[in-house]
TORKOL-4160 file (C-alpha; in steps of 0.2 Angstrom, whole numbers, padded with zeros to 4 digits, m for minus):
103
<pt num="1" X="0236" Y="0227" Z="m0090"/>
<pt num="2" X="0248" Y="0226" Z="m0104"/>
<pt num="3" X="0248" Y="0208" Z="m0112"/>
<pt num="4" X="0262" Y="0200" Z="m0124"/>
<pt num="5" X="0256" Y="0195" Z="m0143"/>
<pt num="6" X="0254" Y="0176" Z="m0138"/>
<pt num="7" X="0245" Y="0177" Z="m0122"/>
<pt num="8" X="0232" Y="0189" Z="m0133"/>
<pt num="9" X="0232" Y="0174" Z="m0147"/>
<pt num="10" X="0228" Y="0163" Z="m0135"/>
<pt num="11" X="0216" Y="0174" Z="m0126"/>
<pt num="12" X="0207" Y="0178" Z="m0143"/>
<pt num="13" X="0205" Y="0158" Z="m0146"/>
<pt num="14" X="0200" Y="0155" Z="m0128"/>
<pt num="15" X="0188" Y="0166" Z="m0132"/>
<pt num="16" X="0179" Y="0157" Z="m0146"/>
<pt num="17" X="0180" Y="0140" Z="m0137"/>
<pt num="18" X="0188" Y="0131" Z="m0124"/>
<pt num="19" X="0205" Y="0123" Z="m0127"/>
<pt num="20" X="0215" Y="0106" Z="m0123"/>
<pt num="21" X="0231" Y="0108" Z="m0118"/>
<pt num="22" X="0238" Y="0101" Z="m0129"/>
<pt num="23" X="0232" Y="0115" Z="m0141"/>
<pt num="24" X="0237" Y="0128" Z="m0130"/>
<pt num="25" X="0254" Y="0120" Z="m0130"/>
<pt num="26" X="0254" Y="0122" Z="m0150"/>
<pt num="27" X="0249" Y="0140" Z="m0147"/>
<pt num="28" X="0262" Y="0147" Z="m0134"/>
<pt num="29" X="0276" Y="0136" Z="m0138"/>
<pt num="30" X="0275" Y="0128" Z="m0121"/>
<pt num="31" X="0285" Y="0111" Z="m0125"/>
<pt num="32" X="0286" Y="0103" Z="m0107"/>
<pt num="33" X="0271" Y="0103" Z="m0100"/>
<pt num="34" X="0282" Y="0095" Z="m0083"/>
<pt num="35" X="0288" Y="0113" Z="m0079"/>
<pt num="36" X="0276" Y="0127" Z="m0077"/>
<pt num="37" X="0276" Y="0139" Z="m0091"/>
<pt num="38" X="0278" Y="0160" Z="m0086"/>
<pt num="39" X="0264" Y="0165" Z="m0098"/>
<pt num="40" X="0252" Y="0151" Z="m0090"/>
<pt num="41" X="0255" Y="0154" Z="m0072"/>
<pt num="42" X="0254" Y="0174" Z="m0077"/>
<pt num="43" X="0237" Y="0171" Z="m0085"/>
<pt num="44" X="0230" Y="0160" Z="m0070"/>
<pt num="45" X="0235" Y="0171" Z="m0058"/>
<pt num="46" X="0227" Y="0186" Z="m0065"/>
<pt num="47" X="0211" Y="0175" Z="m0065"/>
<pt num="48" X="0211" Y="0179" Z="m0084"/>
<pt num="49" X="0209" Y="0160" Z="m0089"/>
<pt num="50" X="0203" Y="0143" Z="m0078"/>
<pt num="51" X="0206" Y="0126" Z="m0082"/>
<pt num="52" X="0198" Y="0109" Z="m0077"/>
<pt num="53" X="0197" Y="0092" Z="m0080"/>
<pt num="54" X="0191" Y="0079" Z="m0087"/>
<pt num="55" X="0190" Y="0061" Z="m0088"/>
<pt num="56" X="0204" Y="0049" Z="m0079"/>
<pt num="57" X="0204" Y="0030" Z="m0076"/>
<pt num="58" X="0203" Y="0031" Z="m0056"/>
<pt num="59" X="0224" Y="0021" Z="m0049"/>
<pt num="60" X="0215" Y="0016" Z="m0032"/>
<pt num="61" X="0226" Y="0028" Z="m0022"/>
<pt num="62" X="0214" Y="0042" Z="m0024"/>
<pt num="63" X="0223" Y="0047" Z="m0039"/>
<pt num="64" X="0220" Y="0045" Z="m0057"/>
<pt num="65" X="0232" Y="0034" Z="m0070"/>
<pt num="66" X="0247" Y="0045" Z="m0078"/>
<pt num="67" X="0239" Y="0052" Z="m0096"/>
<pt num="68" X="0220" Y="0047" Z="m0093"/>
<pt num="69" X="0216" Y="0064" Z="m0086"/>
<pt num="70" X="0211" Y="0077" Z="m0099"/>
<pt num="71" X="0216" Y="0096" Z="m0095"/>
<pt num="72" X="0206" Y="0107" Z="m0104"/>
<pt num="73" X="0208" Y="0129" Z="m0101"/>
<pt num="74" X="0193" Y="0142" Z="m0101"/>
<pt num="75" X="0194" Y="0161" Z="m0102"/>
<pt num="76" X="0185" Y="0170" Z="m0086"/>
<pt num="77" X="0174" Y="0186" Z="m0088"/>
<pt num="78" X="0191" Y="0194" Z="m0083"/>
<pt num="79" X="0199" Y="0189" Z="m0098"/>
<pt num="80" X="0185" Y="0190" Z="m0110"/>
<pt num="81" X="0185" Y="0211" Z="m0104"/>
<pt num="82" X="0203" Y="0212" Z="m0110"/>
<pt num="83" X="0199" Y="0203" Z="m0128"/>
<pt num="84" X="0184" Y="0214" Z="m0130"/>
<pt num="85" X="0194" Y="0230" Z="m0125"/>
<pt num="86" X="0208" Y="0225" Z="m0139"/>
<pt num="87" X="0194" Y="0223" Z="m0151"/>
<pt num="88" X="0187" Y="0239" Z="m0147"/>
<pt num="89" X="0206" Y="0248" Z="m0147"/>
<pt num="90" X="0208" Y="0241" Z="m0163"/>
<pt num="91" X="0193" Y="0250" Z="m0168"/>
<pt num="92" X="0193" Y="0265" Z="m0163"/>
<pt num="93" X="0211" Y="0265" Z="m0169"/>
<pt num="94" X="0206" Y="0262" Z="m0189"/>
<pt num="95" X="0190" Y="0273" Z="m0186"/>
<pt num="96" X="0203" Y="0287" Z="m0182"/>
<pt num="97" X="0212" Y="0285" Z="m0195"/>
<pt num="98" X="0203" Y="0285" Z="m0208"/>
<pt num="99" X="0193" Y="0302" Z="m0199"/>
<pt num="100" X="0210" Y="0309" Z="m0203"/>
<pt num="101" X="0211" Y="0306" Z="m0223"/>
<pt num="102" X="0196" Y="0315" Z="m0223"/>
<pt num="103" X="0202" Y="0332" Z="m0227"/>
């Protein structure tokens, strides 16, 4: 699966810790959280990252107050295979390279 530079930036640092939105936003640009963002929903569907939440003052209507609820995003095992199989490209790209220098 081919994956642009910023969905692997924010694959990379979904794999050290789990995220707010509002840091993912920082990371991919994503200004209006209102409208779904393509990189996101691309990521979701995959099942390559998860979110939940947290928190939230209860409105009585079964819903929770506007801005109380905490989003927060999580890398799956699926998404973790795909950071660890750059790392490993990445590797075996310099590993070959410097094989070749060596006369």
């Amino acid at each position: 699966m081919l994956i642009d530079k910023i969905s692997m930036d924010l694959l990379k640092a979904l794999y050290k810790k789990d995220l707010p939105e509002s840091e993912v936003c920082k990371l991919i640009g994503w200004e209006d959280t209102t409208q779904p963002d393509e990189r996101m929903r691309l990521l979701l569907k995959e099942k390559l990252i998860s979110t939940r939440t947290e928190g939230g003052v209860p409105d009585g209507a079964g819903g929770y107050e506007e801005g109380t609820v905490k989003r927060i995003y999580h890398i799956r095992p699926e998404g973790r295979a795909i950071v660890e199989q750059e790392r490993n490209n990445t590797v075996d790209k310099w590993l070959d390279r410097a094989s070749n220098l060596i006369p």
